[in-house]
Every structure is written in structure tokens, then in C-alpha cells.
C-alpha positions, 0 to 999 in steps of 0.5 A: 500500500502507498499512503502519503500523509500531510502535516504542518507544526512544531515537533509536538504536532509532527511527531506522531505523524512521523511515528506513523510513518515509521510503522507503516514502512517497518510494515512494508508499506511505501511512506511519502511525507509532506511538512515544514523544512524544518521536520526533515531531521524527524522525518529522515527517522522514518526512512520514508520519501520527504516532499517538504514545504518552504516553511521554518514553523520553529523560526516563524514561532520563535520571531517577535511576532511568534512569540508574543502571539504564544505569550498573549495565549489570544487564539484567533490572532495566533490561528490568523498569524498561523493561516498567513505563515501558511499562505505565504508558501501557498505553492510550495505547501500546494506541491508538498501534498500533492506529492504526498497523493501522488500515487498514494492509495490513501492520503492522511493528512494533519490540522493547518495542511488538511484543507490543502490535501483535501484539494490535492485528494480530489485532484488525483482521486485519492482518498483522504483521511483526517489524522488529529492529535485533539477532538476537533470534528464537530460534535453535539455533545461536548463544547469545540475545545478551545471554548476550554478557557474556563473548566467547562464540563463536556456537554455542559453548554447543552446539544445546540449550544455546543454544535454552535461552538464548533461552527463559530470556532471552524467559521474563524479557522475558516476565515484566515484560510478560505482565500489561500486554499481556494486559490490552490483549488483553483490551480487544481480546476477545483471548485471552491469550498464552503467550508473547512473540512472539519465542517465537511468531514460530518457532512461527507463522512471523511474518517479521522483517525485521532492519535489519543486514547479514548481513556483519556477522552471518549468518542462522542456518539454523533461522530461518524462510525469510522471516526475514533480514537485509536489510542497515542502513536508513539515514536519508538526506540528505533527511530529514536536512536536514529535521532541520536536521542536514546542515549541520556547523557552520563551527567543526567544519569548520575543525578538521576540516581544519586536521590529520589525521582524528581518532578519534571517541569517543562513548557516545549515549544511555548516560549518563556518571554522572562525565565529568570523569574520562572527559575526562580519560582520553579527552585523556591517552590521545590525547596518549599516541597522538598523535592528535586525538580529537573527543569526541561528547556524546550524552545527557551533558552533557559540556560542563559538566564544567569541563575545560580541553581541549586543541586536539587535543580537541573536543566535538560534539553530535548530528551526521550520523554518515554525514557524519562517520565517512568524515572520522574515522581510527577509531570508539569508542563504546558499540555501540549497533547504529545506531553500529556499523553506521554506523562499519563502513558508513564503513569505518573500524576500530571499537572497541566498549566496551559497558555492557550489552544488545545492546552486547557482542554487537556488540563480539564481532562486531566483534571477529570481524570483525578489524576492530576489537575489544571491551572493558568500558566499566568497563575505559575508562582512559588507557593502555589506551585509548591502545594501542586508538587505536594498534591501530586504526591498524594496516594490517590492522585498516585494510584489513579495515574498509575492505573490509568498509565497501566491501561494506556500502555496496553494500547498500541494507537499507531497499530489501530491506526494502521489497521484503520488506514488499511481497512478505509484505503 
């Protein structure tokens, strides 16, 4: 089978794509992918063929304007400064996913790219699937997930009120978007589209595969049929150490083992404007606790803040999460659905402080969940961080990741996905 799959982001967004990718080729499968420039090093993991697209989306998010934009946590203005970026390479994106469909039997494409290879699959009639790391398809029972600003309960605004969440939601998306991608239809001899597809998907009955257990947030009973979570797709060892990222260094490993398992703390790609201050909070909070707390960079160039830390602080760069969290006592970070499903697949108590986008519905999740709980990044301070750190050492908190971290490692989502791409193609 050939199956070209269509994505745009920063690593979080990418990653499970490429660990789908990875899976379908180790099956022997013919694996063409389309995405930023700036993912080359993760899709050359997979061995699979790369088209990629003139766009640094790790550039474009660390300019001024990018960053300010994650700071503000203001979404519409973020979904427009994301749409432009796109626009912007409109034709290289345009021939990215039609190299991707070209001869493919099926065609799996990610949120910010889907509308472009929706186009690219009707042109070359090749089916396409939506493959989403978060439930964005319209639903009746739950509000659309960036509505999460306030600890909303899903269904909680009632059946009409939701679906008019989702539509006035997709209606902003579809806005920034509707003149790039329609221009690109028109290249193609395509009519132009009403809508997005995550408007069109219920209407036509295109499947989505979602890349998060449904342990975590179940499948809406107005969802299509061929629509549901199939569990997370996990990058594994392999394609990890061809990333020169299994190997911890020696300094890790030793300070790891020389106490008890620390709390990770860690925001990836959301950018610490200020990080002295964070520093600061993050080791008084933990002297308060009286616990070790390894401080996870990200994009944040943390080391430069001129902090003297403590020896029950350290600093981490990019690290194998599945590695780690199984050795940590607890998680806190920005709820980036990749993060999350990795801190709750390790079993370990979870708390999310979120900026904005898909973040604080997560934390709402989490916090359901009893496994954890949500707060306000903005609201990050040392005392309060300090009673998080006690609460997620709690037995019940403890108990309840565990066992729910025990269920998720019996999934095997990229498996269920490859057995839906196949059965659907």
C-alpha cells in the first residue's frame, strides 16, 4: 500500500505523524511525507520519501511576532498569524501534498495542511483521511475545545449550544484560510469550498483517525462510525536512536540516581518571554516541597538566564520523554497533547498549566481524570506551585495515574491506526 500523509507544526504536532510513518514502512508499506523544512531531521527517522514545504514553523514561532502571539495565549490572532505563515508558501505547501497523493492509495493528512490535501485528494482521486492529535470534528455533545478557557464540563453548554461552538470556532479557522486554499483549488480546476473540512468531514463522512486514547477522552456518539480514537502513536526506540536521542547523557544519569525521582517541569515549544523569574519560582517552590525538580528547556533558552541553581535543580534539553517520565515522581508542563499523553502513558500524576489552544482542554481532562489537575500558566508562582508538587504526591492522585498509565500502555494507537488506514484505503 502507498499512503502519503500531510502535516504542518512544531515537533509536538509532527511527531506522531512521523511515528506513523515509521510503522507503516517497518510494515512494508511505501511512506511519502509532506511538512515544514524544518521536520526533515524527524522525518529522515522514518526512512520514508520527504516532499517538504518552504516553511521554518520553529523560526516563524520563535520571531517577535511568534512569540508574543504564544505569550498573549489570544487564539484567533495566533490561528490568523498561523493561516498567513501558511499562505505565504501557498505553492510550495500546494506541491508538498500533492506529492504526498501522488500515487498514494490513501492520503492522511494533519490540522493547518488538511484543507490543502483535501484539494490535492480530489485532484488525483485519492482518498483522504483526517489524522488529529485533539477532538476537533464537530460534535453535539461536548463544547469545540478551545471554548476550554474556563473548566467547562463536556456537554455542559447543552446539544445546540455546543454544535454552535464548533461552527463559530471552524467559521474563524475558516476565515484566515478560505482565500489561500481556494486559490490552490483553483490551480487544481477545483471548485471552491464552503467550508473547512472539519465542517465537511460530518457532512461527507471523511474518517479521522485521532492519535489519543479514548481513556483519556471518549468518542462522542454523533461522530461518524469510522471516526475514533485509536489510542497515542508513539515514536519508538528505533527511530529514536536514529535521532541520536536514546542515549541520556552520563551527567543526567548520575543525578538521576544519586536521590529520589524528581518532578519534571517543562513548557516545549511555548516560549518563556522572562525565565529568570520562572527559575526562580520553579527552585523556591521545590525547596518549599522538598523535592528535586529537573527543569526541561524546550524552545527557551533557559540556560542563559544567569541563575545560580541549586543541586536539587537541573536543566535538560530535548530528551526521550518515554525514557524519562517512568524515572520522574510527577509531570508539569504546558499540555501540549504529545506531553500529556506521554506523562499519563508513564503513569505518573500530571499537572497541566496551559497558555492557550488545545492546552486547557487537556488540563480539564486531566483534571477529570483525578489524576492530576489544571491551572493558568499566568497563575505559575512559588507557593502555589509548591502545594501542586505536594498534591501530586498524594496516594490517590498516585494510584489513579498509575492505573490509568497501566491501561494506556496496553494500547498500541499507531497499530489501530494502521489497521484503520488499511481497512478505509
Amino acid at each position: 500500500m502507498r499512503v502519503g500523509i500531510a502535516m504542518v507544526g512544531s515537533r509536538g504536532d509532527v511527531q506522531p505523524f512521523v511515528a506513523l510513518g515509521h510503522a507503516l514502512g517497518s510494515a512494508g508499506h511505501e511512506v511519502t511525507i509532506t511538512a515544514n523544512a524544518d521536520a526533515a531531521d524527524l522525518v529522515a527517522a522514518t526512512g520514508a520519501r520527504f516532499a517538504p514545504f518552504d516553511l521554518d514553523v520553529h523560526k516563524m514561532l520563535s520571531s517577535p511576532e511568534g512569540q508574543r502571539l504564544l505569550a498573549n495565549g489570544k487564539t484567533r490572532q495566533f490561528l490568523d498569524f498561523a493561516n498567513r505563515s501558511l499562505g505565504e508558501v501557498r505553492d510550495s505547501a500546494g506541491k508538498g501534498v500533492l506529492a504526498a497523493a501522488q500515487g498514494a492509495d490513501v492520503l492522511v493528512a494533519g490540522v493547518g495542511i488538511d484543507d490543502y490535501a483535501l484539494a490535492a485528494g480530489q485532484a488525483l482521486g485519492v482518498p483522504v483521511l483526517l489524522g488529529y492529535l485533539a477532538p476537533w470534528l464537530p460534535s453535539g455533545e461536548y463544547p469545540q475545545i478551545m471554548m476550554y478557557k474556563a473548566p467547562l464540563l463536556p456537554g455542559s453548554l447543552g446539544g445546540p449550544a455546543n454544535s454552535l461552538s464548533h461552527r463559530v470556532t471552524e467559521w474563524a479557522h475558516w476565515r484566515g484560510r478560505r482565500e489561500q486554499v481556494n486559490a490552490f483549488r483553483r490551480s487544481l480546476g477545483l471548485p471552491a469550498a464552503e467550508g473547512s473540512i472539519v465542517t465537511l468531514a460530518a457532512r461527507s463522512g471523511t474518517p479521522a483517525l485521532l492519535a489519543y486514547s479514548a481513556a483519556i477522552y471518549p468518542r462522542p456518539h454523533d461522530w461518524h462510525p469510522d471516526s475514533a480514537p485509536t489510542g497515542y502513536w508513539l515514536l519508538p526506540a528505533q527511530a529514536r536512536q536514529r535521532l541520536g536521542e536514546s542515549e541520556p547523557s552520563r551527567e543526567l544519569t548520575d543525578w538521576l540516581g544519586s536521590g529520589e525521582a524528581p518532578v519534571f517541569i517543562g513548557f516545549g515549544s511555548m516560549p518563556i518571554l522572562d525565565p529568570a523569574p520562572l527559575i526562580e519560582a520553579v527552585t523556591e517552590a521545590a525547596r518549599l516541597a522538598g523535592v528535586r525538580v529537573l527543569l526541561g528547556a524546550g524552545w527557551t533558552e533557559l540556560a542563559k538566564a544567569g541563575v545560580a541553581l541549586p543541586e536539587y535543580i537541573r536543566l535538560t534539553g530535548d530528551i526521550d520523554h518515554d525514557w524519562l517520565f517512568p524515572r520522574c515522581r510527577a509531570v508539569i508542563h504546558h499540555g501540549g497533547t504529545g506531553t500529556t499523553g506521554a506523562g499519563l502513558t508513564a503513569g505518573r500524576p500530571t499537572w497541566i498549566y496551559s497558555l492557550f489552544f488545545d492546552q486547557p482542554f487537556w488540563g480539564t481532562r486531566v483534571r477529570r481524570l483525578g489524576v492530576g489537575g489544571h491551572s493558568r500558566f499566568r497563575d505559575l508562582r512559588a507557593r502555589p506551585l509548591a502545594e501542586v508538587m505536594r498534591r501530586l504526591g498524594s496516594e490517590d492522585i498516585r494510584q489513579r495515574a498509575s492505573a490509568l498509565g497501566d491501561q494506556l500502555r496496553g494500547e498500541d494507537g499507531v497499530a489501530a491506526a494502521i489497521t484503520a488506514i488499511t481497512r478505509l484505503a
